[in-house]
Backbone bond lengths (Angstrom), bond angles and torsions (degrees), N, CA, C in turn:
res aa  C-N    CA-C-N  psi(-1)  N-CA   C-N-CA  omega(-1)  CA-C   N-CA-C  phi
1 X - - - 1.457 - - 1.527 108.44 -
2 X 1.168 115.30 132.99 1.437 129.11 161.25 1.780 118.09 -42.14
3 X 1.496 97.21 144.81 1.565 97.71 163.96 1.690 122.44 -9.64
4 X 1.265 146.05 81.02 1.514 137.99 -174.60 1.266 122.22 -94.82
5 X 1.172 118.30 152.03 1.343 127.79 175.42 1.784 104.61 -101.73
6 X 1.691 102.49 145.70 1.095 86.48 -165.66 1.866 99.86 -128.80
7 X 1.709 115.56 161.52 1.241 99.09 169.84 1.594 99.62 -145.15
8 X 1.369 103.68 160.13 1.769 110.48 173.56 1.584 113.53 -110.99
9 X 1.647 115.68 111.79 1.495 122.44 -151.97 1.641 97.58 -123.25
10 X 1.477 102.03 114.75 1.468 109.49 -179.68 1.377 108.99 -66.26
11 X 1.547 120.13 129.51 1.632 106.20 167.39 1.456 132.65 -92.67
12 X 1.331 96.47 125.94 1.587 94.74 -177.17 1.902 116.88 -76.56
13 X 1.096 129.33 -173.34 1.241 127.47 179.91 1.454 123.20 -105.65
14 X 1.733 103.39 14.60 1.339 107.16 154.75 1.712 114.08 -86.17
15 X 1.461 116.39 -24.15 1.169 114.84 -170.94 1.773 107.40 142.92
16 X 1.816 94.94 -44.12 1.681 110.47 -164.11 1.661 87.70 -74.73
17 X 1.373 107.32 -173.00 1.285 135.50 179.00 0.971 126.47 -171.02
18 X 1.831 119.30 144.30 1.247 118.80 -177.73 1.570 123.92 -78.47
19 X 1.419 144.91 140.02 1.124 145.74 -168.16 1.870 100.58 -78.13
20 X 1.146 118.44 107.31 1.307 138.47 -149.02 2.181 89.68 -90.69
21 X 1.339 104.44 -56.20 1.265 116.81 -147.22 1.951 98.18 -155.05
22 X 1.223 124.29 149.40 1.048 137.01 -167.99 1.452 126.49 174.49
23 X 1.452 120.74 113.35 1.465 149.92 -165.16 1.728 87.40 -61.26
24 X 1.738 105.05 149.08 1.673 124.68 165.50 1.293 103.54 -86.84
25 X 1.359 129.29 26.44 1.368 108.89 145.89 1.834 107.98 -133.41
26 X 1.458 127.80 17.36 1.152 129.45 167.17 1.626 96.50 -112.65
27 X 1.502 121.45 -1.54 1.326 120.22 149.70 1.845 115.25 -71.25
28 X 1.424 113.17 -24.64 1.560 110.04 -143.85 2.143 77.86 -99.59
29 X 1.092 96.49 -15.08 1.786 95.47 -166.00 1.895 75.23 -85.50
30 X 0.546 139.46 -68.92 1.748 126.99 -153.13 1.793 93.18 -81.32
31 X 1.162 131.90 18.54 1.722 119.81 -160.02 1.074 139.12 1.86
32 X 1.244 97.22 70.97 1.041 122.65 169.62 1.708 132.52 -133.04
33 X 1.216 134.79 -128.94 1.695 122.05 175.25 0.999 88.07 -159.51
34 X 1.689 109.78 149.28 1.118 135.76 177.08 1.653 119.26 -44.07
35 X 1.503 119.18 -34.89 1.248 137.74 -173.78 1.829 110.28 -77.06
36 X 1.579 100.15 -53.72 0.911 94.62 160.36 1.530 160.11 -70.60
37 X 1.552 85.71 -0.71 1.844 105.88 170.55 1.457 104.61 -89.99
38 X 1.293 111.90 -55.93 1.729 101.19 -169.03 1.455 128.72 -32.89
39 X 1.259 129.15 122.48 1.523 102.96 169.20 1.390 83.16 109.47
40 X 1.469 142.30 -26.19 1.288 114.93 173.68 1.444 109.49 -94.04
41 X 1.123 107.84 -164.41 1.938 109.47 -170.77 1.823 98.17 -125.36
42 X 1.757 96.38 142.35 1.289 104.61 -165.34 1.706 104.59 -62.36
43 X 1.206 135.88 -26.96 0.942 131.19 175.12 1.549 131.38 -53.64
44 X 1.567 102.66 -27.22 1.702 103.73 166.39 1.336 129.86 -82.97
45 X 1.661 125.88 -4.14 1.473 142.14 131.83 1.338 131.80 -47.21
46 X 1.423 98.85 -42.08 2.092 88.23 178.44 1.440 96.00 -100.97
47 X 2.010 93.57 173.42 1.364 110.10 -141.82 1.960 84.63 -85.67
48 X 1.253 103.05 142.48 1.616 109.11 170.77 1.601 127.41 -42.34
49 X 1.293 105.97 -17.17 1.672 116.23 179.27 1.400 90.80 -93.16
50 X 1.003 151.61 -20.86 1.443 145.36 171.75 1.666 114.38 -87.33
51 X 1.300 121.57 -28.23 1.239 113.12 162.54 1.214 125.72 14.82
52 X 1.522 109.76 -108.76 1.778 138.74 163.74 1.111 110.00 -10.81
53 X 1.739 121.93 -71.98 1.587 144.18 -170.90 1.531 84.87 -49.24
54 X 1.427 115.74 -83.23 1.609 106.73 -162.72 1.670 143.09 -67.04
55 X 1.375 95.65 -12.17 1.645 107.02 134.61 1.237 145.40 -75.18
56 X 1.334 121.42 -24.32 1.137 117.89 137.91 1.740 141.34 -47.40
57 X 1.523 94.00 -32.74 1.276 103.40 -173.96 2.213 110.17 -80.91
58 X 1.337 96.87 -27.28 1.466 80.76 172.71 1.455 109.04 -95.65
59 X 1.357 110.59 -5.74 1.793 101.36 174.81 1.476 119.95 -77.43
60 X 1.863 97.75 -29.54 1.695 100.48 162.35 1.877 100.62 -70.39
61 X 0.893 134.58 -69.34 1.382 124.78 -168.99 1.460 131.65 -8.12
62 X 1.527 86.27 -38.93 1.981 111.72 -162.87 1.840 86.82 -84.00
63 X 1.233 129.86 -45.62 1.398 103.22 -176.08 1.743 112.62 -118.12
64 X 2.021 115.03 46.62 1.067 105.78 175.37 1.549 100.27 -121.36
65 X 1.382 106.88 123.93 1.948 105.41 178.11 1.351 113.94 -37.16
66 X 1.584 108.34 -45.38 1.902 92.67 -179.14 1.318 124.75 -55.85
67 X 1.322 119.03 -25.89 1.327 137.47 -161.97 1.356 117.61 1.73
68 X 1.652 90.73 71.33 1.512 135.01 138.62 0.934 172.90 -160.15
69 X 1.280 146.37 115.63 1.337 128.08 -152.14 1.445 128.53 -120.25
70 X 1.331 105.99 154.88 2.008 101.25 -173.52 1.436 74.83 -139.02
71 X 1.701 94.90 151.48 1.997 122.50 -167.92 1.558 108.87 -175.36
72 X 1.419 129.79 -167.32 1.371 115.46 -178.90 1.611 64.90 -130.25
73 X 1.788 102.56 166.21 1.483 104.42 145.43 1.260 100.49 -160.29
74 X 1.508 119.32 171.11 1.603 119.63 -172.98 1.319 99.24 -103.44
75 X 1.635 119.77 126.00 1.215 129.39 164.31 1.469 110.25 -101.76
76 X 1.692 113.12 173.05 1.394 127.45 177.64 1.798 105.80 -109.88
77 X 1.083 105.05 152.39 1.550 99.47 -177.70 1.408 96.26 -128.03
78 X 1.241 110.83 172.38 1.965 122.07 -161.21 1.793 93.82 -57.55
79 X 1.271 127.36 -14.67 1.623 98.21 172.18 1.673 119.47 -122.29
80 X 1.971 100.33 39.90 1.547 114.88 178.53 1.601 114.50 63.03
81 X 1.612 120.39 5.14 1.284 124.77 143.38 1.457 136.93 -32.49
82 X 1.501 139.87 91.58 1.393 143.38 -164.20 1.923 94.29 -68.22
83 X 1.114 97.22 120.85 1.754 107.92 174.94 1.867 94.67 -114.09
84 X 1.354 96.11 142.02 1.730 87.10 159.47 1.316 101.71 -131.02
85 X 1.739 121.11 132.58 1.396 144.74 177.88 1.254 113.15 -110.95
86 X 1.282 92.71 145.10 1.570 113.73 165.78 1.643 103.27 -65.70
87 X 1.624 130.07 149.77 1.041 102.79 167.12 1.932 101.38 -146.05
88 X 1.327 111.94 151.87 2.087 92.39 -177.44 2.262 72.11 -134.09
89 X 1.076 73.10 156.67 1.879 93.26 -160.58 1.552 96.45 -144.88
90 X 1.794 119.80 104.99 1.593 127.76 165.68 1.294 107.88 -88.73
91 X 1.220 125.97 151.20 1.383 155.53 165.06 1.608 94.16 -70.50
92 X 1.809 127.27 125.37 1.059 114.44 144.42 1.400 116.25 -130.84
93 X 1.352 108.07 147.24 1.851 108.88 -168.60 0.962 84.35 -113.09
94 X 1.604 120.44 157.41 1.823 134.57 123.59 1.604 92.94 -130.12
95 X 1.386 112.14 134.99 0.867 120.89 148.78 2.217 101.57 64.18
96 X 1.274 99.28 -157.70 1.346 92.75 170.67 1.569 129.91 -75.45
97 X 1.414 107.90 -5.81 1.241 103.63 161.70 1.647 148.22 -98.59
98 X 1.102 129.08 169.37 2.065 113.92 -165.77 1.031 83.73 -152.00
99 X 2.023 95.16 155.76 0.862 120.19 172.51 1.139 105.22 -170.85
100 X 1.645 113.99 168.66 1.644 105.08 -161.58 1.710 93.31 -136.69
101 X 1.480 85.19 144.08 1.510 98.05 -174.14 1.998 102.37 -92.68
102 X 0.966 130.14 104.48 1.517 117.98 167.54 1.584 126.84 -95.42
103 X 0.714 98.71 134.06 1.977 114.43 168.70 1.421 103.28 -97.13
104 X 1.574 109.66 121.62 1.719 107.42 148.73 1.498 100.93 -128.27
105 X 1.801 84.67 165.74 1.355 88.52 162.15 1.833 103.11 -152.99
106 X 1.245 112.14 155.53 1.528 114.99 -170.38 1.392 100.79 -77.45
107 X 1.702 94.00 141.24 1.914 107.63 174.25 1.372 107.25 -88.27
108 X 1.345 95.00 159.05 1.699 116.97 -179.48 1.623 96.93 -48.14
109 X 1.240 130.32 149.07 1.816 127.01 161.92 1.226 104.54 -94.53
């Protein structure tokens, strides 16, 4: 994988999650700032036709031993720009709580 930007996304028990933590250059791929992502939920970044797919994918996460996954998906960036990324997504536990660490990085156009 290319240069990535990275973020740490608490999971909620719908599937979505809140953007916990996030690198200035997986801010600069969505343009936006690090400050201004936190606190939102990964679901208002990817593109609405991906929805489904990427809830699924962290609800499988939570009960697959590898707990991990790499996929492309199309996100939106702060000016509703369709980006498509590479993306590899870890499972992290302590205790009763998870969360997933993601890496992207933008594909060739």
């Amino acid at each position: 994988m290319r240069s990535a930007g990275t973020a740490l996304i608490d999971i909620a028990p719908t599937g979505w999650g809140l953007i916990v933590r996030v690198n200035h250059e997986l801010a600069e791929l969505l343009a936006s700032t690090p400050e201004a992502l936190v606190g939102t939920r990964l679901h208002d970044h990817v593109y609405p036709a991906d929805h489904a797919a990427v809830a699924d994918v962290f609800v499988g996460l939570v009960g697959d031993p590898r707990r991990s996954y790499e996929g492309r998906w199309r996100v939106l960036d702060a000016d509703r720009i369709v980006r498509s990324v590479d993306v590899h997504a870890s499972l992290i536990a302590a205790g009763d709580k998870q969360a997933l660490l993601v890496r992207v990085a933008a594909r060739a156009p």
